[in-house]
N, C-alpha and C positions, 0 to 999 in steps of 0.2 A: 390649543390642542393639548392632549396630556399623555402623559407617558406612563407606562406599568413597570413597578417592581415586581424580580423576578421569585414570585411563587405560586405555586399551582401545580396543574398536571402537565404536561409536556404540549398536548396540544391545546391546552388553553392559553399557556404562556405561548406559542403560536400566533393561536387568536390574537391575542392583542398585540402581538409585536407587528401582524398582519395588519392591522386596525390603523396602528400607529401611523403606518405606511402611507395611510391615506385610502384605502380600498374598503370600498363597502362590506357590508353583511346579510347573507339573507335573512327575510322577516324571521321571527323566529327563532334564529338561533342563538347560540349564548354571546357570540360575540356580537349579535344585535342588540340583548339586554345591556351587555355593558357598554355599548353605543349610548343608549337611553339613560345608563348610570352615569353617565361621563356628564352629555347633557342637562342632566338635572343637579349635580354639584356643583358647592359655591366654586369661587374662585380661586380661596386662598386653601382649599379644604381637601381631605382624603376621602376616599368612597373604597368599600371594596364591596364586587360583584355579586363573592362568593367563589368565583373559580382566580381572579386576577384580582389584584390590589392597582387601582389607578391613581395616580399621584399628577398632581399639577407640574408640569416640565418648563424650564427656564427658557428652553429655548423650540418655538413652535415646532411639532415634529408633524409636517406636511411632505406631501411628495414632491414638492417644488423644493423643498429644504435640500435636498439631493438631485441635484441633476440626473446622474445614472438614475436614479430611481423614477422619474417620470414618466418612464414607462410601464403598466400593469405587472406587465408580466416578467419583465428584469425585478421591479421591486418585490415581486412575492417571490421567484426565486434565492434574491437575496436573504429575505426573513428565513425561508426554508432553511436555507445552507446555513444561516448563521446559529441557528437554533440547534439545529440535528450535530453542529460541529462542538459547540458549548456542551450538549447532551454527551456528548461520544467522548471527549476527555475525564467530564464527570463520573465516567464508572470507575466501579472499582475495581472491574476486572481487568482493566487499565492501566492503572498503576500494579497490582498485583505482578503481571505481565512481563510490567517494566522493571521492575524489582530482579525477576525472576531469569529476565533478561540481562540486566547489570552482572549479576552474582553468576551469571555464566560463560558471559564474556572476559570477568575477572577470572574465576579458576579455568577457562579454558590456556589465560597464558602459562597456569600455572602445569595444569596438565598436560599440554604439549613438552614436556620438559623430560616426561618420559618416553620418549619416543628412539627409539634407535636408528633414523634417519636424520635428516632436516627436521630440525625443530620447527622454526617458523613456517613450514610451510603446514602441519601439524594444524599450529594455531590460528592461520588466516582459516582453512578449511573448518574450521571448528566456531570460528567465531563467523563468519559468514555465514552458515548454518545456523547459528543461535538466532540471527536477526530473521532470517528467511522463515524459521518455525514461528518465531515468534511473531511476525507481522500477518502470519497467515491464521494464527489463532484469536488475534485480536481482528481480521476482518472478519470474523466468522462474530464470534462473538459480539463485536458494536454494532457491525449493520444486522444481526438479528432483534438486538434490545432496542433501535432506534427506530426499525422499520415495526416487526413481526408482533411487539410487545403495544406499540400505539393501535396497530391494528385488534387485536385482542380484548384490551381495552376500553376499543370506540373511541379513543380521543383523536385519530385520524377522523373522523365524521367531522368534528370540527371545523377542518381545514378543509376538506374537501368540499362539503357543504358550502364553501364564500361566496362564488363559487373558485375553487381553483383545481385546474383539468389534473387529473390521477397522474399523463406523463410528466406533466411539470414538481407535482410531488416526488414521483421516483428519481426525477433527474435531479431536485435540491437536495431529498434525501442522500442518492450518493454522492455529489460534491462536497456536502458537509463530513461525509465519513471517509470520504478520501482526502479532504483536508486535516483531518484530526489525526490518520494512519499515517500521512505525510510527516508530520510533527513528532508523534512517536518515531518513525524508521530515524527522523534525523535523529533523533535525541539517542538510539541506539547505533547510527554511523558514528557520533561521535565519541560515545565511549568505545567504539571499536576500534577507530582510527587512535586513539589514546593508549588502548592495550597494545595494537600493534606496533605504534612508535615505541612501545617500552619496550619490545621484543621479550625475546626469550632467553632467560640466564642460559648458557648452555654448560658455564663453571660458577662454582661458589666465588669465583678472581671475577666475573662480568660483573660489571659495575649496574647498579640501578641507576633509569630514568631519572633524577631529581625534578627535572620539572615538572614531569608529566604525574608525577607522586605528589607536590606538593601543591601546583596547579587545582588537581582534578579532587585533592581532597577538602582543598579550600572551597571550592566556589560546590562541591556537594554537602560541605558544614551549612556557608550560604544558604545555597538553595533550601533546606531544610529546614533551617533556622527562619526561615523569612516566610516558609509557606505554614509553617507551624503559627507564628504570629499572626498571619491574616483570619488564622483560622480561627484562635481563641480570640482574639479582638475583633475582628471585622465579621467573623461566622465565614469567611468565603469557601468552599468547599474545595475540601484537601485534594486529593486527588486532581483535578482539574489544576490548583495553584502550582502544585508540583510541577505538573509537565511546562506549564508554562514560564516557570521563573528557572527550572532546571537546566530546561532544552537550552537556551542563549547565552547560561553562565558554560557549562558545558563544551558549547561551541567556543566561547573565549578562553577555555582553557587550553581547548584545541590549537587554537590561531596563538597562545602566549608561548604555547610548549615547543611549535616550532620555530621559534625565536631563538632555542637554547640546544645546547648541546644535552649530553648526556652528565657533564660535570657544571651546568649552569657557568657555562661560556657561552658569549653572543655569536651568532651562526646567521648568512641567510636563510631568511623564511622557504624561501626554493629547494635547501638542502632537505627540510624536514615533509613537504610536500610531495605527497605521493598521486599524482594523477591517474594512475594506473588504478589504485583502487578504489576511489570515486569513481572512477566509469565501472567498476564491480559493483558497488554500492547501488549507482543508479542502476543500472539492470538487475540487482533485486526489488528496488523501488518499485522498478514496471508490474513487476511480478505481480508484487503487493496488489500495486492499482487493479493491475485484472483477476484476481481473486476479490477484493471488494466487491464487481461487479458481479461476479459469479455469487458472491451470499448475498447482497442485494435482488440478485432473482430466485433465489433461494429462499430467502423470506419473506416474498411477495405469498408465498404458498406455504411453507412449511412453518414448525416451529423450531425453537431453538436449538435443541439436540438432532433434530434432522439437518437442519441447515449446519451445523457445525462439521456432521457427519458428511455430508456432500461436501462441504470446501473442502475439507481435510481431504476425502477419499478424491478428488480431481485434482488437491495441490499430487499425491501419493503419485498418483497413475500419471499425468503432465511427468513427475520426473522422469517415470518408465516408464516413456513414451515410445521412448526409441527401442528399446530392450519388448515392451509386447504387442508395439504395432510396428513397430522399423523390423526390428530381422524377419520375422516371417513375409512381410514386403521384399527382404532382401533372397531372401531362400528361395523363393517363388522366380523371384526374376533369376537368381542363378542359376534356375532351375530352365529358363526359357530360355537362356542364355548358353547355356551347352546343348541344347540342341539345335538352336541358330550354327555353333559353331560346329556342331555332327553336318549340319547342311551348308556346312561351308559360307556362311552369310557374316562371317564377323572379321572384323582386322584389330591389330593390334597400334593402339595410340600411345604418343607420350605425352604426361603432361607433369608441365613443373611448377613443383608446390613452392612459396614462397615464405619462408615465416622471420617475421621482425624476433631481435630477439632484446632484452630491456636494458645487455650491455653493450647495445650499436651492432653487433655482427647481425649476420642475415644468413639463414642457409637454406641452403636451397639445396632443393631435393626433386630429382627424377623419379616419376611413376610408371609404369609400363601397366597398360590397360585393356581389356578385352570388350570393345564396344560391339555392336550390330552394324551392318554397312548401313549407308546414306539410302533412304528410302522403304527399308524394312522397317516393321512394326515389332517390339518385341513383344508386344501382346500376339501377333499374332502366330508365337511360337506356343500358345496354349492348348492346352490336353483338354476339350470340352471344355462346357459350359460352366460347371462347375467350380472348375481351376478359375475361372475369372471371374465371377460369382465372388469366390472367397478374395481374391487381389483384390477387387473392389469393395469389397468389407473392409477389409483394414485400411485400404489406402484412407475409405472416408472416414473411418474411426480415428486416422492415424490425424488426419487435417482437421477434424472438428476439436477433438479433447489439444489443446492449449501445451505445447511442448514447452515445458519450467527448463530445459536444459536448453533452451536457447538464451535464458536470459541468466542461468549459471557462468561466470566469468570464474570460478573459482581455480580450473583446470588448467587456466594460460596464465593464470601469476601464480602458481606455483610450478610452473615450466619453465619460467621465467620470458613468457611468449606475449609480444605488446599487443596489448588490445586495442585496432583501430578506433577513430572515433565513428568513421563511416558504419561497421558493424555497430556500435549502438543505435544510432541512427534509423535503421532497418528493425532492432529490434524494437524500438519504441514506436513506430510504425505498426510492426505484429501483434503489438501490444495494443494498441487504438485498434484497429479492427476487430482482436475479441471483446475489448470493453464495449465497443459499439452494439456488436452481435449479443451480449449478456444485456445490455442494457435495455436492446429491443426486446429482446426473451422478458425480462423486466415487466414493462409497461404490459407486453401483452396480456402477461400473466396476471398481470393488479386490474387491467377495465374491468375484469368479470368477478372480481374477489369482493366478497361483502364486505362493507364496513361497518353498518350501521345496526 
């Protein structure tokens, strides 16, 4: 069997990683010529197609080579995800991003510094914001270049043509580009978890971080220095090598710096561990995840400045969700709600709020509340048809567009208010349901989109 170096056009290097797989091709098409190419070359010898370069492989690359892969349709998935996820590091808007992402997170500690409250809390808000803008710019951006741009180009024909069904392209396509935006959020949780452990001078007397200084500049010399070499020696393409030798050195600077004090004295690893904001971090993540989905159905249709412009304007309106479909929801019902009480239909409840707080105390707090009695409808305290009419707009407007301030944690660590793990839990839940719903919008949108 043999195997292709990777160059060509995106879905012709596909094609043959497909080929590789073991899975046929229809007559005809190119990834059947290079079936015929394959077969007609010697043994010890190079052939190229014209779209793939085929190279004799050391070691048979059949579908029985891989267990998991014996299945059709797990192994062409596989090739998908793995191709669109290589594709999706590869840009350069990518790294751009990341770059732009570092240099913000960096002067955000420096800028909270001006603040005439809480510093730190300044800079968690600001650097958790950096990651959230920026993960939602690069899903907009990669799953447009990886989906919208093969479309465009016909090299989607390719693939689909093997035959392999449209829903299983859309579902490899976004595994691959939610594994690449995985990779980047980490790589910018851990330069955030890095700024945040250095804190915020609040005096010219607050001592610098040392580890977290000497740590994070050493293993980004590293990184730099070794994806720089691959590239003039090896050719491997920069951007991709960065994220990948960055992100792990990165993380180990992470995991060394909480080893140490602030004056590089030994500490437990538990002191420098913040649990609280890795469950912030992952409910940005989620976020992330269900925006990819939303410009993966974006670009099943649109082009690239449209699809950009739609994640962006659903990340916008998601955060003011609550602000343009929640209070008029709420006015409405206040509004139904003093006339239940003109009709004597309402009583007054107590309920007691509970909130953890992150130095062990708990307080607790009494509400006093004006509900409706037990069997009354508050709808059915409405003024016509109208009045309900419009509740009913917003309610579904308020449930369909993807509320981003549920998965905002930034509000209760600087309250200093613990974040259950069961709330994340629930949101990650919220979260699968609209990726589900984006991904069906997805598929249905691409059966009918030409490719060819």
């Amino acid at each position: 069997m043999w195997n292709y170096v990777g160059w060509g056009t995106p879905g012709s290097v596909l094609a043959a990683d497909l080929l590789a797989g073991g899975f046929r091709a229809l007559p005809g098409s190119k990834v059947a010529r290079a079936e015929r190419a394959v077969a007609s070359s010697p043994v010890d010898g190079r052939r190229s197609t014209g779209d793939v370069a085929i190279a004799p492989s050391a070691v048979p690359l059949t579908a029985s080579s891989y267990p998991l892969t014996r299945d059709p349709m797990f192994g062409q998935t596989i090739a998908i995800f793995r191709n669109t996820f290589f594709e999706s590091i590869r840009q350069p808007i990518a790294l751009v991003l990341l770059v732009v992402a570092t240099l913000g997170l960096i002067f955000s500690n420096l800028l909270a510094g001006f603040t005439m409250e809480d510093d730190q809390r300044m800079m968690i808000d600001l650097g958790l914001s950096t990651v959230f803008i920026c993960g939602t710019l690069l899903a907009a951006f990669i799953a447009t270049n990886v989906l919208n741009r093969e479309i465009e180009n016909r090299t989607a024909l390719t693939v689909i043509s093997k035959p392999v069904s449209r829903p299983l392209f859309v579902l490899g396509k976004y595994l691959g580009v939610a594994a690449a935006l995985l990779l980047v959020t980490l790589y910018m949780s851990f330069v955030f978890l890095l700024v945040e452990m250095h804190g915020v001078r609040q005096t010219v007397r607050d001592p610098h971080h040392m580890p977290v200084l000497v740590f994070g500049s050493v293993v980004a010399l590293l990184g730099l220095g070794a994806s720089v070499w691959c590239n003039y020696f090896y050719g491997k393409v920069f951007a991709s090598t960065v994220i990948t030798i960055v992100t792990p050195l990165i993380g180990l600077a992470y995991l060394l710096s909480m080893m140490f004090d602030a004056g590089f004295d030994r500490q437990p690893m538990s002191l420098g561990f913040d649990g609280q904001m890795w469950i912030a971090l992952a409910g940005i993540t989620m976020a992330i995840m269900v925006l990819t989905a939303i410009a993966i159905a974006a670009s099943t249709r649109l082009g690239q400045m449209m699809t950009l412009c739609v994640t962006v304007g659903i990340f916008l309106v998601g955060m003011l969700s609550d602000w343009i479909f929640g209070r008029p929801i709420r006015a409405i019902e206040t509004v139904w709600l003093q006339r239940a009480s003109a009709r004597e239909l309402t009583e007054i409840v107590e309920q007691t709020q509970i909130i953890h707080l992150v130095t062990g105390e708990i307080d607790l707090r009494v509400v006093e509340k004006e509900v409706v009695l037990p069997g009354v409808e508050l709808s059915s305290m409405a003024d016509g048809m109208w009045e309900r009419l419009e509740y009913a707009a917003y309610w579904i407007a308020y449930s369909v567009v993807p509320n981003f301030q549920a998965f905002w944690f930034s509000d209760a660590l600087t309250q200093g208010h613990v974040i259950p793990v069961k709330l994340l839990w629930g949101v990650v839940g919220y979260g699968l349901i609209y990726i589900t719903a984006a991904m069906s919008l997805a598929v249905i949108l691409f059966q009918r989109r030409e490719v060819g």
